[in-house]
C-alpha positions as CSV (number, residue, x, y, z in Angstrom):
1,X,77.7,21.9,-68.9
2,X,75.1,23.8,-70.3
3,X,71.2,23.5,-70.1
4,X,68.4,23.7,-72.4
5,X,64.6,23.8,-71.1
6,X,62.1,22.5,-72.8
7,X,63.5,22.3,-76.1
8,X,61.9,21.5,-79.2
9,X,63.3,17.8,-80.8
10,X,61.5,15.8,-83.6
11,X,59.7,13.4,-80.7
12,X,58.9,16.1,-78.7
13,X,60.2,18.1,-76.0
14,X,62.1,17.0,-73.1
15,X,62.0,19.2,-70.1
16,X,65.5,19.3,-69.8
17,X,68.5,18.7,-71.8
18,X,71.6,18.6,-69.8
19,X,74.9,18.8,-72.7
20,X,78.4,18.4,-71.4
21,X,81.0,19.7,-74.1
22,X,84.4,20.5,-74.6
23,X,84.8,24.7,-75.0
24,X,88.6,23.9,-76.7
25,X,86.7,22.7,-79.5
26,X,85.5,25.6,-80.4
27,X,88.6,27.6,-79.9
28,X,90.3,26.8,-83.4
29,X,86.9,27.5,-85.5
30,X,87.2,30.5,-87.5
31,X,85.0,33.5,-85.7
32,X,82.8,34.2,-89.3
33,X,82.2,30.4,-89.4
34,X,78.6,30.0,-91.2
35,X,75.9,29.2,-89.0
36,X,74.0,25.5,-90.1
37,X,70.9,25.0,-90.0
38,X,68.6,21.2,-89.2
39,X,68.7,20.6,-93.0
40,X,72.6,21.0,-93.3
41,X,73.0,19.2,-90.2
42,X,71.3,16.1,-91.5
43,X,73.5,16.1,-94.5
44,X,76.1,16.2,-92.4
45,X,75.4,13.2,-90.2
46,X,74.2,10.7,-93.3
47,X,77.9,11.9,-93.8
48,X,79.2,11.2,-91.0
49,X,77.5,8.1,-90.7
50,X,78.6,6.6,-94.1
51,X,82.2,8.3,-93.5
52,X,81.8,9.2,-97.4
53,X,79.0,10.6,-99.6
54,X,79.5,10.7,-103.2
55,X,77.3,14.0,-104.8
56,X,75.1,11.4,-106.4
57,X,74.1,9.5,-103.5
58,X,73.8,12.5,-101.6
59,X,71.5,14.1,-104.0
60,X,69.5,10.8,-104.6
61,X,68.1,11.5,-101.1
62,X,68.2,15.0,-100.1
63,X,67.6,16.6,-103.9
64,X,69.4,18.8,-106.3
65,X,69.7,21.6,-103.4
66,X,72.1,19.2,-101.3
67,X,75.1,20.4,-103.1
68,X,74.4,24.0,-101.0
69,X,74.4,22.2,-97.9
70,X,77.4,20.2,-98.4
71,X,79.5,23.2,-99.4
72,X,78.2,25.3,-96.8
73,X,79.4,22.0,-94.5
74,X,83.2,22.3,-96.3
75,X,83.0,26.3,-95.8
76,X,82.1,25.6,-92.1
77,X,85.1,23.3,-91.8
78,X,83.2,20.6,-91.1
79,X,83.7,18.6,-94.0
80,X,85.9,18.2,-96.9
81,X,85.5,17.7,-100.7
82,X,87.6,15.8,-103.4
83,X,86.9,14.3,-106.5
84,X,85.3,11.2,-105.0
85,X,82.7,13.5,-103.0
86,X,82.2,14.7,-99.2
87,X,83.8,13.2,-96.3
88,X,83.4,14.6,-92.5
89,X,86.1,15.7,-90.6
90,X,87.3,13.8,-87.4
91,X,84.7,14.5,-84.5
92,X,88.0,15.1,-82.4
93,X,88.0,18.7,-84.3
94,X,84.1,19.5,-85.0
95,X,82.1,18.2,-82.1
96,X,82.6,19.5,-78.9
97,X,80.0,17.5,-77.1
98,X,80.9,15.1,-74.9
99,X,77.5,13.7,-73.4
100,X,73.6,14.7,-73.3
101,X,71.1,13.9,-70.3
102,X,67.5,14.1,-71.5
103,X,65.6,14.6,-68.8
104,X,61.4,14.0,-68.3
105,X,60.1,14.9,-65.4
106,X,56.2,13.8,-64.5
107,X,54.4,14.2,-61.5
108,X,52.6,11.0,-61.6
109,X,52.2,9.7,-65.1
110,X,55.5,7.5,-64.8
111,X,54.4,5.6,-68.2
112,X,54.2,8.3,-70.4
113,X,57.5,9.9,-68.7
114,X,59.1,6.0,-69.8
115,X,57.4,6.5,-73.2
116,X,59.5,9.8,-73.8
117,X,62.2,8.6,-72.1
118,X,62.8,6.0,-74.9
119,X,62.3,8.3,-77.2
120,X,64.8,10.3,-76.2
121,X,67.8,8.3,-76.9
122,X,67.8,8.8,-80.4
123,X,69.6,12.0,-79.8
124,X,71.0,11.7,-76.1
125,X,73.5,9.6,-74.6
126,X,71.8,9.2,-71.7
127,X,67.6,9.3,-70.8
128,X,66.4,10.0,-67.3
129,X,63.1,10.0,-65.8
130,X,62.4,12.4,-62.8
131,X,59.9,11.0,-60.7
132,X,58.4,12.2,-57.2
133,X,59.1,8.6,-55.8
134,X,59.5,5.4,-57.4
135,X,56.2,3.9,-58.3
136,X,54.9,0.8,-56.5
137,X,52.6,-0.6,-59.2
138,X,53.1,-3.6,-60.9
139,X,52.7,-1.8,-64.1
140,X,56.2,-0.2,-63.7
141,X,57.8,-3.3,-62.2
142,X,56.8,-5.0,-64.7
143,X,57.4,-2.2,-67.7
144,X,59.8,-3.8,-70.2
145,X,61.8,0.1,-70.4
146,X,62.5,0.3,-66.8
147,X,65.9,-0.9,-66.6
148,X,67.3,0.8,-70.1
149,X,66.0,4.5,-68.2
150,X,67.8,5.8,-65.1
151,X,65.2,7.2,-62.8
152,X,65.7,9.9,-60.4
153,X,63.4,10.5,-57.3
154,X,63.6,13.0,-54.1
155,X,64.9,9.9,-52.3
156,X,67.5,8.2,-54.6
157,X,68.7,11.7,-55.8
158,X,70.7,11.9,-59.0
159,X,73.0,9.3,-59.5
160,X,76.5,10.7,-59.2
161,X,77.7,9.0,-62.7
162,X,74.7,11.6,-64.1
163,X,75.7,12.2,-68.0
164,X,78.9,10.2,-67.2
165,X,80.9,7.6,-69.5
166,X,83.4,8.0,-72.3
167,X,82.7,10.6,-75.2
168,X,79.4,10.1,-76.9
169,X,79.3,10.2,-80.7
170,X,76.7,11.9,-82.1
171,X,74.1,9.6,-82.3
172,X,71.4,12.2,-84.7
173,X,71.6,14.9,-86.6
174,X,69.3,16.6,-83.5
175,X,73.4,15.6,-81.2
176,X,75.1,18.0,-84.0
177,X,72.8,20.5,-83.5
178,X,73.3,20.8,-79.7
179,X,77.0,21.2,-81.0
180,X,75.8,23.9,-83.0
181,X,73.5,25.6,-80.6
182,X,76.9,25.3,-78.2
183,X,78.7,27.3,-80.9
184,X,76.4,29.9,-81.2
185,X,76.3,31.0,-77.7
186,X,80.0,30.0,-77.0
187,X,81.2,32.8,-80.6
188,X,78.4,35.2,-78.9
189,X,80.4,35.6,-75.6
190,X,83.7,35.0,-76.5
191,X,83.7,37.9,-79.6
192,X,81.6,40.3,-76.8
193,X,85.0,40.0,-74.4
């Protein structure tokens, strides 16, 4: 498990990011692997997503420049090429992550905390709101989100099935750069020992 404070996502930034993850992943990726960046990981997901990309339809949306990003993606391992264009590898062997807990935590405004909350589950598997208590206005009984964000208070704790389930996919290209941030650090310590 690791966690990331208050880190910067395309809807904002949650204040925490809780990522569970496989290390064994990691452990049959080549040490000089190329670092990718947002713009590679996008091309990666669309992808992912569509299971194959031809080179036209990949540079019909991401320009002339994607064929850099798609190699650097084969070079990385983490996809291959043929004559029929770019297909992603199994997720078994490239993504490591196994869940991620966005967490917003508010004092007292509990409908913007809900408002981020939904936002947050286009890259997490899971979206929390941390609260001091659970509100007793009608307005959050009421609030159509309620039920699709856990909420965690002082007095009903964090549930014990926190970040729990089966293996997440990654749901955004913003998922496969948690796996890459993961990378990063786990290559930084593992070549220092």
């Amino acid at each position: 498990m690791t966690i990331f404070r208050e880190v910067w996502v395309s809807s904002g930034s949650p204040d925490l990011v809780v990522v569970f993850w496989d290390p064994r992943i990691f452990s049959s990726w080549k040490s000089n692997r190329p670092s990718l960046g947002r713009r590679t990981l996008k091309v990666l997901h669309f992808i992912y997503s569509q299971t194959h990309a031809s080179v036209d339809v990949l540079k019909s949306i991401y320009g002339d420049r994607v064929r850099q990003d798609a190699d650097l993606l084969v070079s990385a391992g983490m996809a291959t090429y043929d004559a029929n264009g770019y297909r992603a590898v199994s997720v078994s062997d490239s993504y490591a992550v196994r869940a991620i807990a966005a967490v917003e935590a508010k004092i007292s405004r509990w409908s913007s905390a809900l408002e981020q909350a939904v936002r947050n589950q286009w890259f997490a598997s899971h979206s929390y709101v941390l609260l001091p208590n659970i509100p007793t206005s009608a307005g959050f009984a009421a609030h159509p989100m309620k039920d699709a964000i856990h909420v965690i208070t002082k007095d009903v704790g964090v549930p014990s099935a926190f970040g729990a389930g089966k293996a997440s996919p990654p749901t955004s290209y913003m998922s496969w750069l948690f796996n890459e941030w993961l990378w990063e650090a786990w290559r930084h310590v593992n070549l220092e020992h």
